[in-house]
C-alpha positions as CSV (number, residue, x, y, z in Angstrom):
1,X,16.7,-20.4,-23.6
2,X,17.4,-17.9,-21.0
3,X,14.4,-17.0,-18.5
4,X,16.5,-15.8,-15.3
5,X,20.3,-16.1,-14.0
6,X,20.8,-17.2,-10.0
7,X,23.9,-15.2,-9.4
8,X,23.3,-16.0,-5.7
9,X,27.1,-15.8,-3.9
10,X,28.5,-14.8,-7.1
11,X,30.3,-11.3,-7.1
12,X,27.7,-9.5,-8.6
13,X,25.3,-10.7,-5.9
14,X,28.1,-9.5,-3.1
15,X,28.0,-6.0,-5.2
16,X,24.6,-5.7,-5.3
17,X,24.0,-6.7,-1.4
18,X,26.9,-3.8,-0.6
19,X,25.3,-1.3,-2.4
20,X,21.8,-2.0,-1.2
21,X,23.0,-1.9,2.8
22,X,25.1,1.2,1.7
23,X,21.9,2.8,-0.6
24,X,24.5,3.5,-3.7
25,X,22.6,3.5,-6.6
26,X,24.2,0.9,-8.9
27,X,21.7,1.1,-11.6
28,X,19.6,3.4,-12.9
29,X,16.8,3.6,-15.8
30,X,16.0,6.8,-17.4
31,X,12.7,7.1,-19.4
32,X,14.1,9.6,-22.4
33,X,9.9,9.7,-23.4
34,X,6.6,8.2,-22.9
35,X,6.2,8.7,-26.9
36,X,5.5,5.6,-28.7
37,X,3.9,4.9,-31.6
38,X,2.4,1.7,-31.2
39,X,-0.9,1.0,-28.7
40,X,-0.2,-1.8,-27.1
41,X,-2.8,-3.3,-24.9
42,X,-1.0,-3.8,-21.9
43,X,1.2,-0.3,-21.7
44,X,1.1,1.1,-18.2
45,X,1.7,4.7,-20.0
46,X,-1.2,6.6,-20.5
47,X,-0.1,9.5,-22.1
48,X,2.0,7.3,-24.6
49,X,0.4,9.2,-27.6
50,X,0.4,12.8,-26.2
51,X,2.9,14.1,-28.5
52,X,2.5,17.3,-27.2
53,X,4.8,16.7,-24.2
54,X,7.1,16.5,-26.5
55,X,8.5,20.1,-26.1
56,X,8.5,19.1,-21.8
57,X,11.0,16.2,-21.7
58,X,14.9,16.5,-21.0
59,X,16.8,18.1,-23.3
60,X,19.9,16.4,-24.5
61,X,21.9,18.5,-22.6
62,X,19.7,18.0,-19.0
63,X,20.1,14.2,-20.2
64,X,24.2,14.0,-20.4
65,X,24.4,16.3,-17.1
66,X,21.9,13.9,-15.3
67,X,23.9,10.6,-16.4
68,X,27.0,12.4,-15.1
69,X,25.6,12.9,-12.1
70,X,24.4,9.5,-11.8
71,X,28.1,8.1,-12.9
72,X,29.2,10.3,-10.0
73,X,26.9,9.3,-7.3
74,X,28.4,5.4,-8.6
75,X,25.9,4.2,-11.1
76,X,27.9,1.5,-13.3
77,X,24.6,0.3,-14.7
78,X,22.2,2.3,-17.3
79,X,19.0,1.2,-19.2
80,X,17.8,3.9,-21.2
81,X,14.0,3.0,-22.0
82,X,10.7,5.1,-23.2
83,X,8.4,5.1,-24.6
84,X,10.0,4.1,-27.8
85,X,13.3,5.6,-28.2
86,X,14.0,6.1,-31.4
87,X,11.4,8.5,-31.5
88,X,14.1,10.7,-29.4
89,X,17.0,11.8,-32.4
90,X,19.3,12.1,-29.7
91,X,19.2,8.5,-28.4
92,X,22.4,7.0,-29.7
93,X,25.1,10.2,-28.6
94,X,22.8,10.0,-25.4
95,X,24.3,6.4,-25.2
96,X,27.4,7.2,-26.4
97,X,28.0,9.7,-23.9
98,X,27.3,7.0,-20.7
99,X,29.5,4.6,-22.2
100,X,32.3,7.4,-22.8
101,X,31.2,7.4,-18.6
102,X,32.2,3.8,-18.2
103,X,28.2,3.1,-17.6
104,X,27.3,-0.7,-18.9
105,X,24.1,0.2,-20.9
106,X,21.1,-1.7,-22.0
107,X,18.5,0.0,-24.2
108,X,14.9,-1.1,-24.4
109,X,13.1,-0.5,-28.2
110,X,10.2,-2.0,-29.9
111,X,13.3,-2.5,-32.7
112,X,10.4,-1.3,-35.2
113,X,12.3,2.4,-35.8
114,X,15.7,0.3,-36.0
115,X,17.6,1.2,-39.1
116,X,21.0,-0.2,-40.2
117,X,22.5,3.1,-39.3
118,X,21.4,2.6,-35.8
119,X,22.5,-1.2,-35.6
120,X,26.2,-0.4,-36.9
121,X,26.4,2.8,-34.0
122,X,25.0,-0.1,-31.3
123,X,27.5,-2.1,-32.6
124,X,30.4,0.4,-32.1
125,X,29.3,0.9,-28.5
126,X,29.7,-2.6,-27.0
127,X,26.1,-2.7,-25.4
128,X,25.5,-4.9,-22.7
129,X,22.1,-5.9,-24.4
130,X,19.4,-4.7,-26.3
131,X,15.9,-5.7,-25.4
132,X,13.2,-5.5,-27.7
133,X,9.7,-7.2,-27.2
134,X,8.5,-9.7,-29.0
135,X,4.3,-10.9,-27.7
136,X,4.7,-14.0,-30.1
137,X,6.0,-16.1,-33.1
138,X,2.8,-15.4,-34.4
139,X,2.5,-11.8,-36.4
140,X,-1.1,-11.5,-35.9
141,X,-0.9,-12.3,-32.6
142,X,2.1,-9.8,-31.9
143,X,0.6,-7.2,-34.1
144,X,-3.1,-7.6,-32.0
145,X,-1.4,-6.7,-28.9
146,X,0.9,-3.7,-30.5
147,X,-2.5,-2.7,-32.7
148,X,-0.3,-1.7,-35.3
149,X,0.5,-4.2,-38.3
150,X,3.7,-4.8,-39.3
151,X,5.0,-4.2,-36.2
152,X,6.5,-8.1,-35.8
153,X,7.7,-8.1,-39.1
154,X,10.0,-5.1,-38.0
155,X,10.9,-5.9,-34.4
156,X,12.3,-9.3,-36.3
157,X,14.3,-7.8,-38.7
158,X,15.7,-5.7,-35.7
159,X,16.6,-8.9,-33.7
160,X,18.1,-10.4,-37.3
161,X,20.0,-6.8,-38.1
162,X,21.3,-7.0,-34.6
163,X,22.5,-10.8,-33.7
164,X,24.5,-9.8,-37.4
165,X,26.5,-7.3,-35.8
166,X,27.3,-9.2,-32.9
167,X,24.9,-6.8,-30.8
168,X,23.7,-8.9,-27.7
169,X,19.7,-9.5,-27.9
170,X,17.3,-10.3,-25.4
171,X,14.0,-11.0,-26.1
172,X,11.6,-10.5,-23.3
173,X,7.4,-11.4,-23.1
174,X,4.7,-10.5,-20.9
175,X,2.2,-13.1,-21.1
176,X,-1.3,-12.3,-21.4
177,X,-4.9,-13.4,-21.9
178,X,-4.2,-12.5,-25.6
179,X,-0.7,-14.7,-26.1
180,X,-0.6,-17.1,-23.5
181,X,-1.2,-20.4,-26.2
182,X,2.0,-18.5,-27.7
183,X,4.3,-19.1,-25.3
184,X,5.9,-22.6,-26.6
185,X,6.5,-21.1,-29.9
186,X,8.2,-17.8,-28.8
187,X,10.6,-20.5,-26.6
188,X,10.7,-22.5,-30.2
189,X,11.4,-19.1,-32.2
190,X,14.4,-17.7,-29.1
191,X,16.0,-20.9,-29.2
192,X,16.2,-21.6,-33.1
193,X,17.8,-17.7,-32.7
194,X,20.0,-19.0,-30.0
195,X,18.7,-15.5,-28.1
196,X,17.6,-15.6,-24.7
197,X,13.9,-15.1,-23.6
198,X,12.4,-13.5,-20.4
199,X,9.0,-14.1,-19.8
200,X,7.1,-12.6,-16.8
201,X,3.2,-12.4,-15.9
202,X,3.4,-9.3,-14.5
203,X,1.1,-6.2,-15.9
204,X,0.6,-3.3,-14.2
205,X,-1.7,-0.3,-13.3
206,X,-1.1,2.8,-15.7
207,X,1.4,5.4,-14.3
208,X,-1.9,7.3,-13.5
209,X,-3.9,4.4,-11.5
210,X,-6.0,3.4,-14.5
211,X,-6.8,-0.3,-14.3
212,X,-7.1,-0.7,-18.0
213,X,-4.0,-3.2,-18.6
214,X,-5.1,-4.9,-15.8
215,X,-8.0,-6.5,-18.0
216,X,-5.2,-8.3,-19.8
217,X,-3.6,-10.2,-16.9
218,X,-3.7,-14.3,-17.0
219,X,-7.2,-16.1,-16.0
220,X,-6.8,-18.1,-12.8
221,X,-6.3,-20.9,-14.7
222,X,-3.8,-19.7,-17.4
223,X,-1.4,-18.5,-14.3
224,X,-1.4,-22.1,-12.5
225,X,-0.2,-23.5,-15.9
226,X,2.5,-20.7,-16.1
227,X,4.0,-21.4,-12.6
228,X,3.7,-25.4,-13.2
229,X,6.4,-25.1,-16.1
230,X,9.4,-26.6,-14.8
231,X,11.3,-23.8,-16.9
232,X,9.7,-21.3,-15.0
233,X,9.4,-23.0,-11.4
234,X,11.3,-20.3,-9.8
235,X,8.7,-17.4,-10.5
236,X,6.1,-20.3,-8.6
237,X,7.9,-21.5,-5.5
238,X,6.3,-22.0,-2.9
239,X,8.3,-21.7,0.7
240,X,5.7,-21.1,3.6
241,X,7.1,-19.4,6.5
242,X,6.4,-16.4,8.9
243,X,8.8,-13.4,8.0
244,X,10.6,-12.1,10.5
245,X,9.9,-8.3,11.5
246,X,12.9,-7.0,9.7
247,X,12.7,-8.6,6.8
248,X,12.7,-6.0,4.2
249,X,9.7,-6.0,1.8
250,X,12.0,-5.0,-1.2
251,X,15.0,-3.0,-2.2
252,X,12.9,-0.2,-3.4
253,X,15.3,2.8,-3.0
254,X,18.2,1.4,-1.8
255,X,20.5,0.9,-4.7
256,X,18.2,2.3,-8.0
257,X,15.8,4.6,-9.7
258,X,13.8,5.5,-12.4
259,X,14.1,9.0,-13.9
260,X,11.1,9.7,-16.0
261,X,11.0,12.0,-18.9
262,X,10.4,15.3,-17.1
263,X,12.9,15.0,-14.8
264,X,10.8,13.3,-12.0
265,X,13.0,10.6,-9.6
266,X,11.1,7.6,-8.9
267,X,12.7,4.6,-6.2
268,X,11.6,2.3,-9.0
269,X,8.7,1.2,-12.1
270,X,6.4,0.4,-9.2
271,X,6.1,2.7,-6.6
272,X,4.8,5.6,-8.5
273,X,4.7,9.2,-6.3
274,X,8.2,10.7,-7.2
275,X,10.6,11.2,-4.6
276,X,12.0,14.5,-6.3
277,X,12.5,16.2,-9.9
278,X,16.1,17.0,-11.5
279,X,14.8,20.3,-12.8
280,X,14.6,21.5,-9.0
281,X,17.6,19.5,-7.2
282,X,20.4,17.8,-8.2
283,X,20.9,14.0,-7.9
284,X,23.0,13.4,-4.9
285,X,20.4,16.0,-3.1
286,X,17.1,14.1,-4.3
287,X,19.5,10.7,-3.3
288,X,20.0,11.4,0.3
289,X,16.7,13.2,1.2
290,X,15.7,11.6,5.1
291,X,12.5,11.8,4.4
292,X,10.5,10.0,2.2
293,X,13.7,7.7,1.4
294,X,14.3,7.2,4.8
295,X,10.8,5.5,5.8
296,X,10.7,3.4,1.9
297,X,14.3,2.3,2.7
298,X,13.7,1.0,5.9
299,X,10.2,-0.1,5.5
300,X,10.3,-4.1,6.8
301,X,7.6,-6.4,7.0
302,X,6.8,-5.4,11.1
303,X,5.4,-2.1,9.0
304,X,3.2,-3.9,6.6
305,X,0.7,-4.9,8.7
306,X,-1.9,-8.0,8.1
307,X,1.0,-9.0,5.2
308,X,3.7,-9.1,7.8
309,X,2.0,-12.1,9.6
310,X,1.1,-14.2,6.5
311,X,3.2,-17.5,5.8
312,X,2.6,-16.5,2.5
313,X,5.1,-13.4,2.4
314,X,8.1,-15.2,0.9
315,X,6.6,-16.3,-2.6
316,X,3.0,-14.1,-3.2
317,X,5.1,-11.2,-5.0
318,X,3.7,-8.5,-3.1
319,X,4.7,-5.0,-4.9
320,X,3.9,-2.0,-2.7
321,X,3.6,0.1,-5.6
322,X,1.2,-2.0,-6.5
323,X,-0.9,-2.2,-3.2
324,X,-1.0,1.5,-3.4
325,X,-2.0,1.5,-6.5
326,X,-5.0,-1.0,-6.6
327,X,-5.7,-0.9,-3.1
328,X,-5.5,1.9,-1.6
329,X,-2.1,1.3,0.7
330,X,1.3,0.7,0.5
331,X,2.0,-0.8,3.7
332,X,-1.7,-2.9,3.4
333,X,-2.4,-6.1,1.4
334,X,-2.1,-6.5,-2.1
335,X,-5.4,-8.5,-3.3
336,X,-3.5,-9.5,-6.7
337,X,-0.8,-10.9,-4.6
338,X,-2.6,-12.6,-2.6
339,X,-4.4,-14.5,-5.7
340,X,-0.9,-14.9,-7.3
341,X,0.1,-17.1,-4.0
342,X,-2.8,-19.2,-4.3
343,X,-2.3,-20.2,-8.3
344,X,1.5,-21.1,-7.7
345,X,0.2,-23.0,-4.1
346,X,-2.3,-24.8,-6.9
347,X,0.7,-25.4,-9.8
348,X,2.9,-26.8,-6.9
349,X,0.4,-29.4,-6.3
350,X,-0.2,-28.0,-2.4
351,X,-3.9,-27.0,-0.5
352,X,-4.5,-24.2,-1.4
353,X,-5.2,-21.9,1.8
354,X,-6.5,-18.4,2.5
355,X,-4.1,-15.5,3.3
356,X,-3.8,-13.5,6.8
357,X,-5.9,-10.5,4.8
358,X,-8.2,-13.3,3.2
359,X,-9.3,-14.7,6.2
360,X,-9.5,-11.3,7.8
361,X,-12.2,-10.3,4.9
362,X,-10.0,-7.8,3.6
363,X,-9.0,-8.5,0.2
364,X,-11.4,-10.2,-2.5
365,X,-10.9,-11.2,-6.2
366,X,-13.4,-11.3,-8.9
367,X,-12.6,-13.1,-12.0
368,X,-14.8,-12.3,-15.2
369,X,-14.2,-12.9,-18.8
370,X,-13.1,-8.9,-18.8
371,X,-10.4,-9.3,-16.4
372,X,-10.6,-8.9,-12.6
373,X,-11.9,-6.7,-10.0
374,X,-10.4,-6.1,-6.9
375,X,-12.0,-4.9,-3.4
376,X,-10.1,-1.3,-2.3
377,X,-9.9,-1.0,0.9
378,X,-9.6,2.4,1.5
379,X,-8.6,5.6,0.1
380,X,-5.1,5.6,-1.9
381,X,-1.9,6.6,0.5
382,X,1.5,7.3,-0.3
383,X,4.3,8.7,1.0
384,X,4.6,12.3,0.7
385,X,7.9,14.6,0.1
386,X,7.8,15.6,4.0
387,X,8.2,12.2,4.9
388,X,4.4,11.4,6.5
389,X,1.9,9.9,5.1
390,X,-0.4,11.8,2.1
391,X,-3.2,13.8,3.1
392,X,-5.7,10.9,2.3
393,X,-4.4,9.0,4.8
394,X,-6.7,8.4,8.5
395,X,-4.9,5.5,10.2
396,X,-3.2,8.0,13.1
397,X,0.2,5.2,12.6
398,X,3.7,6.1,12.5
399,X,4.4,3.4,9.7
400,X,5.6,4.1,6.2
């Protein structure tokens, strides 16, 4: 079974380190649609079902002259995601056109569209994977989270009809309340496939700031036994240290972005506010904007304030996007990442301690059988087009 790959002083990790320090954007994902005919529990897509937006996303056309530009401005790596897909009729000669580019693509589907048709084109391409998500060995357990039935049986016989044709498969899980027990089987099921498996714990706020999939992230107790698995040890270790002031708090627009549906650019899946649309500037213009780009890509941990002093930095998976979206700032603590620290401190066996915003008061979590509620610490702020901070914002700081 697969769960990660440490390319750590390979060459890929020398290529991606280059591109980062010189911000060219190596990879890319586009979101072709939000569309998707399932409901699962945990989507972070709130307008999944409103087909009406149908007649507002990219046209095939805006879609090939966008991946061109991408394959211009150096992109060698493409997922095309949704959504689901293969709702979009245009999906495979959109593919076909960034591998005619010279683009290593990996496409993200359900699987449950997936004819034989489709698997024989994907074959002809020479994808570098296809992902499809599978919540558990267990159909009614898959099919509670999807809320659609049948929907396991057919994102199996996708995994089946591609591993035939020689298609590369990954099969990736994020575990929740709802399939947590099912972890061991879906890690019996991708091995007896000889397919590798991703799992993550990670669920998000919806696109819009709803806290709905939220509700379905591990109990406090569940997430201590995920980070204890010696399989999955690396998602849970625990290195205390101070960071320095220039240690950068991620790589978000530095060497990738997410293009959503509409044409909207995004630094990446969690820092929401776009940085520009396609339908009003072209890549390379949207690319090497100094404003808003210039403060995210230099944003180090001497700008994230109370975080920036916390031993804790290193391993409590802090996602700005995130602190922005659940509390309020996205250079001030994340409460969810501070709880994250203290269940891997727990599964490694170590005291468990309070963070720098902890002891400061400013962060609480509240565990209920619904989910978890956080403390917001003030109003939401982002960084707008101009380059300051949103309108929303009171602090009187020069920080991102």
């Amino acid at each position: 079974m697969g769960v990660s790959l440490d390319v750590t002083g390979s060459p890929f990790h020398s290529l991606t380190v280059a591109a980062e320090r010189a911000y060219r954007p190596m990879s890319a994902m586009i979101e072709i649609t939000h569309r998707c005919h399932l409901a699962c529990v945990h989507c972070y897509l709130e307008d999944n079902h409103a087909w009406q937006d149908k007649a507002r996303e990219l046209s095939t056309d805006e879609l090939l002259d966008i991946i061109g530009q991408l394959r211009a401005a150096g992109c060698m790596f493409l997922t095309i995601t949704g959504g689901e897909v293969f709702l979009r009729p245009d999906v495979l000669p959109i593919v076909r056109h960034a591998r005619r580019l010279g683009m290593a693509v990996v496409l993200f589907t359900t699987g449950t569209l997936l004819e034989q048709q489709h698997i024989d084109e994907l074959a002809s391409l020479h994808m570098r994977r296809v992902e499809l998500s599978l919540y558990s060995a267990d159909a009614a357990v898959h099919d509670a989270i999807t809320a659609r039935a049948g929907s396991h049986e057919k994102t199996m016989r996708a995994i089946h009809g591609l591993k035939a044709r020689g298609v590369p498969v990954l099969i990736k899980c994020p575990l929740m309340r709802g399939n947590f027990d099912s972890y061991e089987g879906l890690k019996a099921l991708a091995e007896q496939l000889n397919v590798p498996l991703r799992i993550d714990s990670t669920i998000t706020p919806q696109n819009d700031g709803g806290l709905e999939p939220t509700r379905q992230r591990l109990t406090s107790d569940q997430l201590v036994q995920f980070y204890a698995k010696p399989e999955l040890r690396q998602y849970g270790e625990v290195q205390r240290r101070l960071p320095t002031a220039h240690d950068s708090i991620c790589g978000i627009g530095k060497r990738g972005c997410v293009i959503g549906p509409f044409g909207d650019v995004h630094t990446c899946m969690g820092y929401k506010p776009p940085i520009g649309n396609l339908r009003e500037q072209s890549f390379a213009e949207i690319w090497r904007d100094t404003g808003t780009l210039y403060k995210l890509r230099r944003a180090s941990a001497a700008d994230v304030q109370v975080c920036g002093q916390c031993e804790k930095f290193s391993y409590c998976n802090r996602c700005a996007g995130t602190a922005l979206a659940e509390d309020g700032a996205f250079d001030g603590p994340s409460s969810w990442s501070c709880h994250l620290a203290a269940a891997k401190e727990k599964a490694a066996g170590l005291e468990v301690t309070p963070s720098e915003a902890e002891k400061l008061g400013l962060v609480r979590v509240v565990e209920s059988a619904k989910g978890f509620s956080l403390k917001v610490l003030r109003e939401p702020r982002a960084v707008d087009a101009s380059g300051g901070c949103g309108d929303s914002c009171k602090s009187g700081c020069s920080s991102v």
